[in-house]
N, C-alpha and C positions, 0 to 999 in steps of 0.2 A: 540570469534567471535565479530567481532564491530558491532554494529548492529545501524540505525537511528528508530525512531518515528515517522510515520505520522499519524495526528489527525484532523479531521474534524467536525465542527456544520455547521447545516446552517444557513444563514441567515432567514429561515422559521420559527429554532427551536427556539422560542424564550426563554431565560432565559438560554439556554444550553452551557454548560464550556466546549471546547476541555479537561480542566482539568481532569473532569471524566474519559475520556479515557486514559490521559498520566499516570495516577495514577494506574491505573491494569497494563497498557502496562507495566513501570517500573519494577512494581513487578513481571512480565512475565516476562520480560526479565532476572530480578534479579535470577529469579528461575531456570534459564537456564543457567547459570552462562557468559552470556552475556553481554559484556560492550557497555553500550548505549552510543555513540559518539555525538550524535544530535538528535535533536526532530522537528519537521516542522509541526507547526500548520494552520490551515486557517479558517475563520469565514464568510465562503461564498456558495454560491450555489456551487454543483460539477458538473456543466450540461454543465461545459466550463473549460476547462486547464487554463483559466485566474486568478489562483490565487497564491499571490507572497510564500506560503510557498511550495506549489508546483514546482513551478519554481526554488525556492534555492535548491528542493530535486533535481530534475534533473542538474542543474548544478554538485553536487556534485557526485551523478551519475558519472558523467561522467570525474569527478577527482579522482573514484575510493575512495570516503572516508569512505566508509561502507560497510560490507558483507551482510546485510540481512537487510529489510526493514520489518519494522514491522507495521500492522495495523489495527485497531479496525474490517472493514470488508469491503469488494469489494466497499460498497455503501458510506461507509467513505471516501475512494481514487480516487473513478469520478462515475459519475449518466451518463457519457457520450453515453451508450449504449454498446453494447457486442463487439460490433465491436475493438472501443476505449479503452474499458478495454480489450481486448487482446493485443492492441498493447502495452499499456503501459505495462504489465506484460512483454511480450517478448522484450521490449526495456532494461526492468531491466536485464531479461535473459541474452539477446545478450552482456549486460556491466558488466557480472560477477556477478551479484547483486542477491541474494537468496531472496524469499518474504512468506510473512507468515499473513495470516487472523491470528487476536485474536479469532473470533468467530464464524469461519467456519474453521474446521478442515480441509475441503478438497480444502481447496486454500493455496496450500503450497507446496515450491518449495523444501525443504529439502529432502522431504521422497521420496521413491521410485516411485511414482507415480508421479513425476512432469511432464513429458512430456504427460503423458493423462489426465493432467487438463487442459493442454495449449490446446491440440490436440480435447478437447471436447468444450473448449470454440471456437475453431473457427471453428469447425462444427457448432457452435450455429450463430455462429459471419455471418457463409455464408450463414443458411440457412433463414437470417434476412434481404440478401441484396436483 
C-alpha cells in the first residue's frame, strides 16, 4: 500500500520537530509493511487550511498518489472544528484515499467500522451547528 505522512507542530509548541512524529509514523508504517511515498509536514496553527504542506497533500489527493494517509491524530491534521474535520476525512473518502490516526485507534478508515466514524462525526459535526 503507498501510503503519505502528514505531520504537524504548531506554531504555539514551541521547540516541537514534526520530526518526532515522522520518526514513529515511518516505523508504523514500516511495520505494516507499507511504502511511505511522501510525507507533508507543517509548522503552523491547524485552525485554518492555510498551510502549504497541507495544500501539497490535497493536490496529490487528487492526482491519486497515495492510498492511505497517515497521521499522528485528528488534532495534528486541523483544530478547524468537527464540522471541517469531517469534511476533510470524507473529501479523502470520496478520492479513494484510506486514513488512519497513529494515536486514535478509532479514526481509521481501514477496519470495518469506517462508515460509523464518519457517520458519528457528523452527527457530532450537526449537532454543533
Amino acid at each position: 500500500m503507498k501510503v503519505a505522512i502528514y505531520a504537524r507542530v504548531s506554531t504555539d509548541d514551541k521547540g516541537q520537530d514534526p520530526l518526532n512524529q515522522l520518526l514513529e509514523l515511518r516505523e508504523f508504517a514500516s511495520r505494516q509493511g507499507w511504502t511511505v511515498v511522501r510525507e507533508y509536514t507543517d509548522e503552523a496553527t491547524a485552525k485554518n487550511g492555510e498551510r502549504t504542506g497541507l495544500k501539497e497533500m490535497w493536490a496529490d489527493v487528487a492526482k491519486h498518489r497515495f492510498d492511505l494517509l497517515l497521521f499522528w491524530s485528528l488534532d495534528r491534521l486541523t483544530r478547524e472544528g468537527t464540522y471541517k474535520t469531517l469534511t476533510y476525512l470524507r473529501r479523502l473518502t470520496d478520492s479513494g484515499v484510506k486514513f488512519k490516526s497513529y494515536t486514535e485507534q478509532y479514526i481509521d478508515s481501514l477496519g470495518a467500522f469506517s462508515d460509523a466514524i464518519i457517520g458519528v462525526l457528523a452527527a457530532a459535526a450537526l449537532a454543533r451547528q
